[in-house]
N, C-alpha and C positions, 0 to 999 in steps of 0.2 A: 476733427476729432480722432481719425485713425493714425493722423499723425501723434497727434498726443498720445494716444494710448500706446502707442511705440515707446515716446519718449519716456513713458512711466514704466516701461516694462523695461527698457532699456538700463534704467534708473533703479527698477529694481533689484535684479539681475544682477549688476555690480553694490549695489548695498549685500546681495545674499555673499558675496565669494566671498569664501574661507581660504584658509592656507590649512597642509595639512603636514607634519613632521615626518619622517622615516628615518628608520638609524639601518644602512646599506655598510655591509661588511666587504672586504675584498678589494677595494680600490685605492688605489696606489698613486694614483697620477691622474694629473688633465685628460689625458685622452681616455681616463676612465669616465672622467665625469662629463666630459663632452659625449660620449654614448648613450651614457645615458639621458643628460638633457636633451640630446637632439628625439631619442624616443619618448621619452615621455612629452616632450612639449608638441607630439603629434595627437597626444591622446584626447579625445572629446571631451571638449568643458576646462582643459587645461589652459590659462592663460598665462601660466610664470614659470620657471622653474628655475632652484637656487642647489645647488650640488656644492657641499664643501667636503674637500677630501682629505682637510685639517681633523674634522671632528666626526667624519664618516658618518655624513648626516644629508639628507634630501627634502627642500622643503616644497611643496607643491602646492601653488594659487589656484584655485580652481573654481569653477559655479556647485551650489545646493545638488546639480543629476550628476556629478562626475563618480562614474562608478572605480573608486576606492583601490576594490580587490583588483579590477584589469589592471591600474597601476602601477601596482605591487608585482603582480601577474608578468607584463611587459618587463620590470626591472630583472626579476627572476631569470627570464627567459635568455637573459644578457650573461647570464653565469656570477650573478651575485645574489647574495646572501640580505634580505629584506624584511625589517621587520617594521610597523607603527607605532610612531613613540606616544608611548600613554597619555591622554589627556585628550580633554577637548579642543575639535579643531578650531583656529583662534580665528574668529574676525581680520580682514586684512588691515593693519597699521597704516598710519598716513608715514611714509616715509621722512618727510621733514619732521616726524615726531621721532623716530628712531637711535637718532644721537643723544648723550644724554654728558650734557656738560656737568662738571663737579671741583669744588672749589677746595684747593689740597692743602689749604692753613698754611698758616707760620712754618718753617723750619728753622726760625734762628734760636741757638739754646744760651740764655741769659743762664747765671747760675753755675757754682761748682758742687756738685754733693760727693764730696771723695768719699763719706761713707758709705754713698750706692754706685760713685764713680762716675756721675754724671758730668767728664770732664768734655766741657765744650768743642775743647779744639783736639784734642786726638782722633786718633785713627786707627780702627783695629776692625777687619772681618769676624762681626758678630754672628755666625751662622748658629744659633741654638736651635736644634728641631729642623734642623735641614738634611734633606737625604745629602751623600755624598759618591755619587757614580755617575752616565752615561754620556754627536752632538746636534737642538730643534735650529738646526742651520735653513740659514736659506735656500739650496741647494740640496734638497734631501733627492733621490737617487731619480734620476728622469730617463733611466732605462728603457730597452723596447721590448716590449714583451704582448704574448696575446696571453690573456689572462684563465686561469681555473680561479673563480675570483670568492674562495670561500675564507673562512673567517681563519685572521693568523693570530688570533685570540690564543697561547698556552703552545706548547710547545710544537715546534714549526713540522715534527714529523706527524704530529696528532692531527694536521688541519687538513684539509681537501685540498689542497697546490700540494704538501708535503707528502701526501700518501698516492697520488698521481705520478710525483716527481720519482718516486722509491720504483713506484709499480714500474714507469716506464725504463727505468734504470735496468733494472732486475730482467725485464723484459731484454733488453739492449746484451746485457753479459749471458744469458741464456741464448739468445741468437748466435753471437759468438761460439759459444761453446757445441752447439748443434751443427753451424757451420763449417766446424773442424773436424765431429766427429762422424757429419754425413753431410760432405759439401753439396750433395744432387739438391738439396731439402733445403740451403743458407738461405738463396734468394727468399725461397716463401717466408722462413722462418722471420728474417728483417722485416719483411712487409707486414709481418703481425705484432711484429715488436714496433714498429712504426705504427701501427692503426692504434694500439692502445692508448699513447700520447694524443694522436692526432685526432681523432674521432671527437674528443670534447672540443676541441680548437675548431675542427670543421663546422659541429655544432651551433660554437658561438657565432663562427663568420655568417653564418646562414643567418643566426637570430637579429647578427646586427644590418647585414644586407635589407631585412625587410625591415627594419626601425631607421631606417634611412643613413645609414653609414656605410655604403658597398666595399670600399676599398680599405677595409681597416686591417691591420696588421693579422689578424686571426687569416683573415681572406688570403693574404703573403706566403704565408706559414703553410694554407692547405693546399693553394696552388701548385709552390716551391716540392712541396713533399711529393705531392700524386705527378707534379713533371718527374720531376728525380723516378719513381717505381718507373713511369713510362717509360722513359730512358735506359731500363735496369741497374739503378743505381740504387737500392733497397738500402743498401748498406750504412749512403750517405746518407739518405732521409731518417731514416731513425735516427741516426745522430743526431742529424739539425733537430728533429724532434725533443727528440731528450735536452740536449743543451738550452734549447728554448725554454723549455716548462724550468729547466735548473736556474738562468737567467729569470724569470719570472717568480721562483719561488724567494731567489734573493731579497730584489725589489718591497715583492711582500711582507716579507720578515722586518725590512728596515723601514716600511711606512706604519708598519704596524707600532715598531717601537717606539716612531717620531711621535705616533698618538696616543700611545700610552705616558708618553715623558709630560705631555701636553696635560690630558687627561688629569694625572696628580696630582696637578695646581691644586684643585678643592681639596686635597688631604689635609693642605696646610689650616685650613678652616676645622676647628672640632666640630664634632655630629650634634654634640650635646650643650646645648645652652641653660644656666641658673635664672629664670623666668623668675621677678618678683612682678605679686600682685596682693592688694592687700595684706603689707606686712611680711605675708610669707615666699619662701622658693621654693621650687623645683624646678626639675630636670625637664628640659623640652629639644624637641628637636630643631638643632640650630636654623633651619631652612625653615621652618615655623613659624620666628620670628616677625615681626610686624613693627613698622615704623612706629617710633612710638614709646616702644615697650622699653621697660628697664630690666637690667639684667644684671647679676653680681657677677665679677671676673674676679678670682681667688687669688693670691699670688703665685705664679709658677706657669699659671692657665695663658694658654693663646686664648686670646682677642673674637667670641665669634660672630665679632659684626661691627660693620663701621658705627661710629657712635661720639655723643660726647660725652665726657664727663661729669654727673651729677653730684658725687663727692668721692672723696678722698686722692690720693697724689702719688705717682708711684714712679719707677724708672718704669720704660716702653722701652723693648728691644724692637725696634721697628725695621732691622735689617731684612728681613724678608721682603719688605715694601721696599722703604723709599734708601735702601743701601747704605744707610745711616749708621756709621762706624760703631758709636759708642750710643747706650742707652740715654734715652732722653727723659727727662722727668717733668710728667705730666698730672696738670691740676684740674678744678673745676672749670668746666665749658670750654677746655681744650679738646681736639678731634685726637680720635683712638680708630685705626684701622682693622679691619679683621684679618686674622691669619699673625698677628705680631703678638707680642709676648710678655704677658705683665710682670713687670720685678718682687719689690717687696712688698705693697700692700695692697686691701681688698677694695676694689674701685664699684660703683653703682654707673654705670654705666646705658643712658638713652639712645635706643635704634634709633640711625638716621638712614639706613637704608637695607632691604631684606636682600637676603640672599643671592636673589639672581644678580643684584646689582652693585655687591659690596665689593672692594678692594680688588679680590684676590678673583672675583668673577668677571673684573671689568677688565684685569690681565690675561685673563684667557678668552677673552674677544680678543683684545688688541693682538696679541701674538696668534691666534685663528685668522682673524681680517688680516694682519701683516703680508702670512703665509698665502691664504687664495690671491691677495692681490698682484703676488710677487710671481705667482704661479702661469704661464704662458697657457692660453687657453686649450691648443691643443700641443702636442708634440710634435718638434720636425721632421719627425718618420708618417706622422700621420700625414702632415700637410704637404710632404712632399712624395707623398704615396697618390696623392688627393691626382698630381696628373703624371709622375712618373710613372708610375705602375699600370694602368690604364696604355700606356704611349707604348711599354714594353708587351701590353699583352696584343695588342694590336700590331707592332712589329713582327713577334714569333708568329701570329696568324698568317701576315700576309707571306713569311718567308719558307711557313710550312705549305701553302694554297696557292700561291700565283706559280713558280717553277711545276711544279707537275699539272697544273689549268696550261698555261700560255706557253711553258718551254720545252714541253713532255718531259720534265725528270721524274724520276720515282718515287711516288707517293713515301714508300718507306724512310725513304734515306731523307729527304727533304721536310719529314712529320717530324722524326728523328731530330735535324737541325732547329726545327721552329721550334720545339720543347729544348733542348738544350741554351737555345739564346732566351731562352723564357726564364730558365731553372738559373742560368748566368746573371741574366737583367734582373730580376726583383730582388730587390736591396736586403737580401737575408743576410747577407754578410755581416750587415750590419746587427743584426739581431742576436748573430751567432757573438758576434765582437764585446757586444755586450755584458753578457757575465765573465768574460776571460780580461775586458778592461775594469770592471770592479772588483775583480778576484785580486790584479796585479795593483791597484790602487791601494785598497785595505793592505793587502801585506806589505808593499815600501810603507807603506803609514805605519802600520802595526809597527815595523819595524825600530821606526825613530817615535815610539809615543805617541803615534798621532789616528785617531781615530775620522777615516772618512766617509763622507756620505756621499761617493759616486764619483763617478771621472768628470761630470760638470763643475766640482766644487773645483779639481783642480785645475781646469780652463779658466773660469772664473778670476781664480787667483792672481793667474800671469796677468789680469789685465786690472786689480786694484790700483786705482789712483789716491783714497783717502783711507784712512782708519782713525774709528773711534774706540777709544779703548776706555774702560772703566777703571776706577784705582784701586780701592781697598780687595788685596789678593790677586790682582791683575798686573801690576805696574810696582804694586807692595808686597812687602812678605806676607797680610795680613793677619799680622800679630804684633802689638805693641812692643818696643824693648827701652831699656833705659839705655839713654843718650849722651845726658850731661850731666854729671853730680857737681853741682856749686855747696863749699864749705864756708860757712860765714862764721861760725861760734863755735864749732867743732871738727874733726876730724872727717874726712871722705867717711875713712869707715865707717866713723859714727853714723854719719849719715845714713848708711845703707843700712844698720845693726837695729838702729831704734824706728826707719820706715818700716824693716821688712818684721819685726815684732809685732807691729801694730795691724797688718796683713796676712800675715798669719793667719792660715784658715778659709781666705777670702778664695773665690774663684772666680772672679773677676779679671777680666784678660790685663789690666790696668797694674793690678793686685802680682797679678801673676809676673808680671814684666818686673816689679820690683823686688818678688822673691828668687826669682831666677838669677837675676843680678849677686842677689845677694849669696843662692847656688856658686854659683861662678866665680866669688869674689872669695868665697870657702869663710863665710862667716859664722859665728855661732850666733843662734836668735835666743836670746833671753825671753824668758816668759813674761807675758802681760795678765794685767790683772784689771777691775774697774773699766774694762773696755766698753766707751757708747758711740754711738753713731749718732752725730749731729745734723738732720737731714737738710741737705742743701749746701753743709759747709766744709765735715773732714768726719775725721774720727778722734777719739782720744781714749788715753788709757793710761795705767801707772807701769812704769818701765824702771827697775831698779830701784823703787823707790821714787823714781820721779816724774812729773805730770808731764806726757808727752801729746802734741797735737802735730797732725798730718791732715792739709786740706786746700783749700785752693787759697793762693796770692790774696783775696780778697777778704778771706775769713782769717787768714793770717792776718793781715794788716788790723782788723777789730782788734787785736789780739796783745798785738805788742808793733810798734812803730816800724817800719822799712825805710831806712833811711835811701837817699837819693839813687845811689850805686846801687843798691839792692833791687828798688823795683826797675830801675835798667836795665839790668840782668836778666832778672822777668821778663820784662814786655819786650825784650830781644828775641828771648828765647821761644816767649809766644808765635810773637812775628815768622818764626823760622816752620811754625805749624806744629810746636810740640805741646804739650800739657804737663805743667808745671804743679808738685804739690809740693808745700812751703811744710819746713819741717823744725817745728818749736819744743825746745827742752825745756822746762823751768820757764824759766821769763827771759829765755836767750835766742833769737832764731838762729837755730844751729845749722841749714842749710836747704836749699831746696834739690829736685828730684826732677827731672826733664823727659818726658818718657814720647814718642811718636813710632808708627810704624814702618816702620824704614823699607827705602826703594829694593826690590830685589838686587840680586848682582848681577844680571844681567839685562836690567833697565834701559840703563843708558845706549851699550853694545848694541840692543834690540832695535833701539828707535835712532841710533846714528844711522845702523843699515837700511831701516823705510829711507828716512830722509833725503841718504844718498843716493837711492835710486824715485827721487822726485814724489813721493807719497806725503802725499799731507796729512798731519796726524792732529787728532784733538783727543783732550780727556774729556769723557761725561762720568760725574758721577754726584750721589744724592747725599754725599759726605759736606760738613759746612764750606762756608770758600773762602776762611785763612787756612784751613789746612790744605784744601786742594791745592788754593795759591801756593804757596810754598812748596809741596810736591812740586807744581806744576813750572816753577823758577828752579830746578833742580836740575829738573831735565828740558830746561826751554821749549814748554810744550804751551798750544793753545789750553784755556781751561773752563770748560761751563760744569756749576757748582750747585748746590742743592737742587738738585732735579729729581722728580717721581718717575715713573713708569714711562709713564704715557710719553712725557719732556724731549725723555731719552730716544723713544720713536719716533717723534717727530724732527727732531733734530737730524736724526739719520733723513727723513725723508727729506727735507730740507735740502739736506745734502746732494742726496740722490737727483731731485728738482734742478741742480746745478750741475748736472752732465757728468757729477763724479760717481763712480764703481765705489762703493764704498763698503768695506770691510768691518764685523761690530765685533769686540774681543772683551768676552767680560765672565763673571765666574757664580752672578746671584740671579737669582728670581725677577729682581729690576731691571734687570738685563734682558730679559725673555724676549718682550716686544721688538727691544730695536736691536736685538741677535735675530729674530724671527725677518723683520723691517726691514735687515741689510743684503748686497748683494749676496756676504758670503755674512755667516755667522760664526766663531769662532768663539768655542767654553773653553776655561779651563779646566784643567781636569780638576783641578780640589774644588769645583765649583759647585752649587747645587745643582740637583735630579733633574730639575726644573729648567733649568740654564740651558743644561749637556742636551 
């Protein structure tokens, strides 16, 4: 029986553990959050701890007695900023329950509607409601730094690293100036301009010694410094001091930003959802929402929750998801994502899944898990501090201690030497190197365009063996243009005169491609009149007098007959990956209109020079796969074609799984995971907030 009642206690015990949330400010790297796991996972009743330094977030498994506030307490003590994320603490998950598979529909788009432009096969970076600035690389800055670990939330001199970094600074030019105007006084004055930086760094090295981390870079730092005054070297200690905190307050600033860019993701989700219930609506909060529920989406409105279709049909700008060039037009019991962008009409639309778990919430996992997985547990200044540093402090002992013990020399002169081979041996050099290598990185970048995230991005670089690169705006200009004007019944220009009348007005990147054309070509646009939108097929309207239709090959063909040469022309033109709209005067087809987004001009130039230096290149991208095709026969690239988010991640991993260094180069939101997922990650700059 005492056995059993173990076992039921034992049984109990693990049914009571809870997990508990924390959102920790301050942490920049592995070796922050290896500090703190290694202390906390000492604490009584602690059985787990999960540290992501993606989302600045701490979770902790624990029993029913775990006292809470020492937790908190312990984190504190470390020099960060801790606070408990609201809610109750949750029951522990069965982990093989944790993944949550999801089935991403159809992407192939049957149908032409030129009146909403839902042209199948083009190609144009649809960014509507997309921030466009800042890049969530793989390689975000792995610096060495001992930390003042307060929050770089708002402007970097308002936060506790930035008003440390000032004080010490200030502290540093004041020593100076004391030292010239009363040298008796330099030496002390350095060694107070040194303790101001130093004193919180000694701090922490103390707090993490007793949380089981002895030899961590804070320890380096307070050694290096109080050898240096032993020595009388005041002068260089404050330095190394202040460079250090400056070196640290970098790092900050730019992990702060990686999690802010992160963070955004849910902006693209609205707050506010149109709840129908009996007949009526209101406004409810989109995170509200419950599977289930129907909801109106008005035309214009982003999408706030994956869903299906219960009536009506509209174009979806779904480039935020799934990088889907041109709008798609979606009916009843087709899947609608959240965070994309309804066209022209009002959809009722059924939850199929709430908020934590919709679209744009399952991207901001993927690219959080991307980034801890890619993230090296601790730092090589830590791990090779782990018996470097230890080996040099026991050298400078014995070489201060055995000569004046066993050889009579002078205590003085040989204490002297052991602190000096101390103050040489502990790898501060390398600490110091550290903001003076990401100062000269950023500015050669700055210089040619190029915005970097630390001197690892560019080690990394030298040694890519693959890239995956995305199309629409990456490999494209992304923006549509007219390509080929075919004349069958009337003149080119007619051609361009009576499409770009009928477009007029439109803003439609599609629309636009054929008015610019028509810009360019310095034509005058006669006015329309009787203008309808035929959904699914073209448009029409009366053009001088006469009935003119603009619409896809196939609603032409209803229309009036294409004899053999004609749709040749077409399905040539198709095959080539453009988007074709047939253009009918009267009852004469008077010619069609060829529009795709054409390769940058320096495509080809970009990826001969991978090639030739042995890099294996592939397109991924969520655009259909004739047009990819055809891109991807252009520039003799591999091509994988309609892919979501996730696809795009996994393929990098794939990649990765096959011993290649692999590089991801893309400019959307769909990009995020497997830019976050690759060795190096690579935005462009017109790319979204999200991407960069």
């Amino acid at each position: 029986m005492p056995e059993f009642d173990k076992h039921v206690h034992r049984k109990r015990t693990m049914a009571e553990a809870t997990q508990t949330r924390y959102r920790v400010e301050g942490m920049d790297c592995a070796s922050c959050a290896s500090k703190i796991d290694t202390a906390v996972r000492r604490m009584p009743g602690v059985t787990d701890v999960s540290v992501s330094v993606t989302a600045g977030t701490m979770t902790v498994k624990h029993d029913a007695v775990s006292d809470l506030t020492a937790i908190a307490k312990k984190v504190t003590g470390l020099g960060y900023s801790v606070s408990q994320i609201a809610g109750k603490a949750a029951p522990v998950a069965d982990p093989k329950q944790a993944c949550c598979g999801h089935d991403h529909g159809d992407h192939s788009h049957d149908g032409h509607d030129h009146a909403k432009h839902d042209h199948d096969d083009h190609d144009h970076a649809s960014h509507a409601g997309h921030d466009h600035s800042k890049p969530a690389t793989k390689d975000a800055v792995e610096g060495l730094h001992g930390h003042d670990h307060g929050s770089t939330n708002g402007p970097w001199w308002a936060s506790k690293k930035g008003r440390l970094t000032i004080l010490s600074g200030a502290a540093l030019v004041i020593a100076y100036a004391v030292g010239h105007l009363v040298p008796s006084i330099a030496s002390y004055a350095f060694i107070v301009a040194m303790l101001i930086g130093l004193i919180p760094i000694a701090r922490r090295a103390i707090m993490a010694a007793m949380a089981g981390t002895p030899f961590s870079i804070e320890m380096l730092m307070t050694i290096a410094a109080i050898g240096a005054v032993i020595i009388n070297a005041g002068e260089e200690a404050a330095a190394v001091v202040f460079l250090f905190l400056v070196g640290e307050l970098l790092e900050g600033v730019a992990a702060g930003k990686a999690r802010q860019s992160i963070q955004s993701l849910a902006a693209l989700v609205p707050k506010e959802a149109l709840l129908e219930e009996n007949g009526q609506t209101r406004a409810v909060p989109a995170t509200s929402l419950a599977v289930g529920a129907t909801i109106l989406v008005r035309p214009g409105d982003r999408i706030s929750a994956d869903g299906l279709i219960l009536s009506g049909e509209s174009a979806i700008d779904e480039a935020p998801v799934t990088g889907e060039s041109t709008p798609v037009r979606k009916g009843v019991d087709e899947k609608v994502f959240a965070g994309t962008i309804n066209g022209d009409a009002a959809l009722r639309v059924r939850v199929t899944a709430t908020a934590a778990d919709n679209t744009i919430a399952r991207v901001v996992k993927l690219v959080e898990e991307a980034q801890e997985s890619k993230a090296p547990t601790e730092r090589f200044i830590d791990r090779f501090s782990r018996y470097y540093t230890p080996g040099v402090v026991v050298v400078a002992a014995l070489v201060a201690i055995i000569p004046p013990l066993f050889l009579g020399g002078p205590w003085g002169e040989w204490v002297y030497k052991g602190l000096a081979i101390l103050l040489i041996g502990c790898p501060c050099a390398l600490v110091i190197s550290t903001p003076a290598a990401i100062a000269a990185s950023l500015s050669a970048g700055a210089r040619r365009g190029l915005l970097l995230k630390g001197g690892a991005v560019l080690e990394t670089l030298g040694t890519i063996t693959a890239v995956a690169l995305d199309k629409t705006g990456t490999l494209t200009e992304g923006k549509p243009k007219v390509t080929d004007i075919l004349a069958f019944g009337h003149s080119e220009a007619d051609v361009v005169t009576f499409a770009a009348a009928l477009e007029t007005g439109s803003s439609h990147p599609l629309a636009k491609a054929i008015l610019d054309r028509a810009a360019a070509d310095k034509v005058a646009i006669p006015t329309v009149s009787d203008a309808k939108a035929l959904g699914g097929k073209g448009v029409t309207a009366t053009v001088n007098g006469k009935a003119v239709f603009l619409g896809s090959p196939q609603a032409a063909g209803d229309r009036i007959a294409l004899s053999a040469e004609q749709t040749a022309a077409v399905t040539a033109l198709n095959d080539e990956g453009k988007t074709v709209s047939v253009l009918i005067i009267g009852d004469t087809l008077a010619g069609a209109i060829a529009m795709r987004d054409e390769l940058r001009a320096d495509a080809k130039s970009g990826l001969k020079a991978l090639t030739d230096a042995g890099v294996k290149i592939v397109m991924l991208t969520g655009d259909n796969k004739r047009t990819a095709t055809a891109i991807g026969k252009q520039l003799g690239i591999e091509v994988r074609a309609e892919l979501m988010p996730e696809d795009k991640q996994r393929i990098v991993g794939e990649m990765k799984q096959q011993g290649l260094v692999v590089a991801k180069v893309g400019d959307g939101i769909n990009d995020a995971p497997a830019l976050a997922a690759a060795d190096i990650g690579i935005a462009m700059g017109g790319g979204t907030d999200v991407a960069l």
